[in-house]
N, C-alpha and C positions, 0 to 999 in steps of 0.2 A: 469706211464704206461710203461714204457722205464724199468722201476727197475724191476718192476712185470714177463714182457715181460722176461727181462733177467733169473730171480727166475727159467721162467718155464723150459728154454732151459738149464740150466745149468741141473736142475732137470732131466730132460730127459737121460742124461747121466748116466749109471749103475753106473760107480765107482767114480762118481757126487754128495752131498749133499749137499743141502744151510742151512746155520745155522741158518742166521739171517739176518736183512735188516736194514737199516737205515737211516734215511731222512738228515740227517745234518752230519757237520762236526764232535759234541758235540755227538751225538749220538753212528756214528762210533767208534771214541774213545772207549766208554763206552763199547758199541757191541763188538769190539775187545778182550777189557782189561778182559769182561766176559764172552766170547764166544771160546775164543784162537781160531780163523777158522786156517787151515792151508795158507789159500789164502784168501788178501781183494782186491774187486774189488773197485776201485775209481774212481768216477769224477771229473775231477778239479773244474767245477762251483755247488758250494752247494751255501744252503741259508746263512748259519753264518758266514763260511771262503772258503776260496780258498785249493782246494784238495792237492795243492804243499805244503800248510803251515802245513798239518797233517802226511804226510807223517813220517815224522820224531818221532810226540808222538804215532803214531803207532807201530812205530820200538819199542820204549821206554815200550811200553803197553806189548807187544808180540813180544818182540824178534827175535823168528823163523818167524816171519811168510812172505807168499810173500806179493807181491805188485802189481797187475795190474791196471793202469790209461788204462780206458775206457772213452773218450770222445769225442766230435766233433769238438774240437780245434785242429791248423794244426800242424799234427805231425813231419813237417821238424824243429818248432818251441819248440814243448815245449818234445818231446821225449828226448831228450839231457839231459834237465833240471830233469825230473824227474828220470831218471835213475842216476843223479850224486848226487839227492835229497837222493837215497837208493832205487827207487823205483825197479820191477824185469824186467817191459815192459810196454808197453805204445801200445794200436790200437784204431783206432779211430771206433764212434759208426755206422757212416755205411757197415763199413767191414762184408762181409759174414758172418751169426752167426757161421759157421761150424766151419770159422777161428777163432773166439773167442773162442769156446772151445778148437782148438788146441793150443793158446796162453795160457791158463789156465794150459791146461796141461804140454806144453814147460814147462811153470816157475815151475810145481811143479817137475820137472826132474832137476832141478838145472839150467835151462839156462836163458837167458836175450830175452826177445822178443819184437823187435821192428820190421815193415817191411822188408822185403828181399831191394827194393827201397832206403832206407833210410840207410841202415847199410851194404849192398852189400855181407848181409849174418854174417857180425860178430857179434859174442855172445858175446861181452865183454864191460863194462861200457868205456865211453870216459872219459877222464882224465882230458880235460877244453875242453870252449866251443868255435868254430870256428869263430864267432863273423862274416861270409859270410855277413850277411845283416843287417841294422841297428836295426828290433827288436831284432836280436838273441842279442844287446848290453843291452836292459832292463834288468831288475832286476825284478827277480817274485813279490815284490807288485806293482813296475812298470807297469807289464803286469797287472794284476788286476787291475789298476786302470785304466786305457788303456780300458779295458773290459767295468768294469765298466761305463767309460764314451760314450763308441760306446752301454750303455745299454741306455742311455738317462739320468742318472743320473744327478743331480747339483752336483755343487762343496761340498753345504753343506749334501746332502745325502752321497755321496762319505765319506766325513770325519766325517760321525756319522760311517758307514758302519765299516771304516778303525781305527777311535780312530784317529784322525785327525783335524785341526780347518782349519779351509776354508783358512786362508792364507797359510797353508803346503800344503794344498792339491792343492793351484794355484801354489804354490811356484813347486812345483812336475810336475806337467801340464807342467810347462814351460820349466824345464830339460827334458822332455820326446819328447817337439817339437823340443829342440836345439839338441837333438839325431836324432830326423828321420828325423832334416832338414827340416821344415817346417816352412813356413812363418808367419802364425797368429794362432790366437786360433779358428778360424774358423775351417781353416785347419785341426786342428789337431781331432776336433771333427767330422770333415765330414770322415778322414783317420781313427778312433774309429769304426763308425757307420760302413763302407766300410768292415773295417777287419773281425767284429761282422754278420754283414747280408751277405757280398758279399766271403768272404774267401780271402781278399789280402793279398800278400805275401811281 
């Protein structure tokens, strides 16, 4: 609905046309690599992978093209990342749509768009990450699996998911609590679920 939704409002713009759409990570690729859009719009959470892990065979697919992450993950977290990933901006999906098209447009003018808030107005990629709080210290499968597990996943869904066997996947759980400092694995699943449904930071 969300995709669709989006199809029409980009549509609506004269010097606007949507090429193509695509439900997965596999698909996008494909869509890309066949479509050459000048501009892909992304979600970090697809069905098959994580939006951060494609970024990259995107670039690889089509070259030129931009990169805007569209999603409802908090952007003082994962903006950083994708922009150092190659991505062009990052806005989150409850932003005014008027602003998503002007973020659209920002990157196809050569600029970087992330919030005024967040970047205090700079257009330029950051060069490492500030490491302020202990999620910015994960690592993007880190974060997915983090996700993942505030999605109510087991360990052994988790590592069909990731190409993982249940003991990396606890083995990981447990570097991910001795990072945010948390006591048990309780913990760490009730701070999952927290992030996932409540937005903590």
């Amino acid at each position: 609905m969300f995709r669709e939704g989006l199809a029409q409002l980009i549509s609506s713009e004269n010097e606007l046309v949507v090429c193509g759409r695509a439900a997965s990570a596999a698909q996008g690729i494909e869509g890309t690599l066949r479509l050459k859009p000048d501009i892909v719009l992304l979600d970090i959470t697809l069905p098959d992978r994580s939006g951060l892990e494609i970024i990259k065979p995107i670039r690889e697919a089509h070259p030129g093209v931009k990169i805007l992450v569209i999603s409802m993950h908090d952007e003082a977290l994962y903006a950083n990342r994708v922009l150092r990933l190659g991505g062009d901006g990052y806005i989150m999906k409850q932003e005014n749509p008027s602003e998503v098209v002007s973020a659209i447009q920002d990157i196809l003018q050569g600029h970087i768009y992330v919030s005024e808030g967040l970047m205090s107005g700079r257009k330029e990629r950051p060069a490492k990450p500030t490491n302020a709080r202990p999620l910015d210290a994960l690592s993007d499968p880190q974060l997915e699996l983090l996700e993942l597990l505030g999605q109510g996943e087991t360990y052994a869904e988790i590592g069909e998911r990731l190409g993982l066997n249940t003991l990396a996947v606890a083995s990981e759980c447990e570097a991910i609590r001795n990072q945010l400092e948390l006591k048990s694995d309780n913990a760490l699943i009730r701070y999952a679920v927290c992030w996932i449904e409540l937005g903590v930071k």
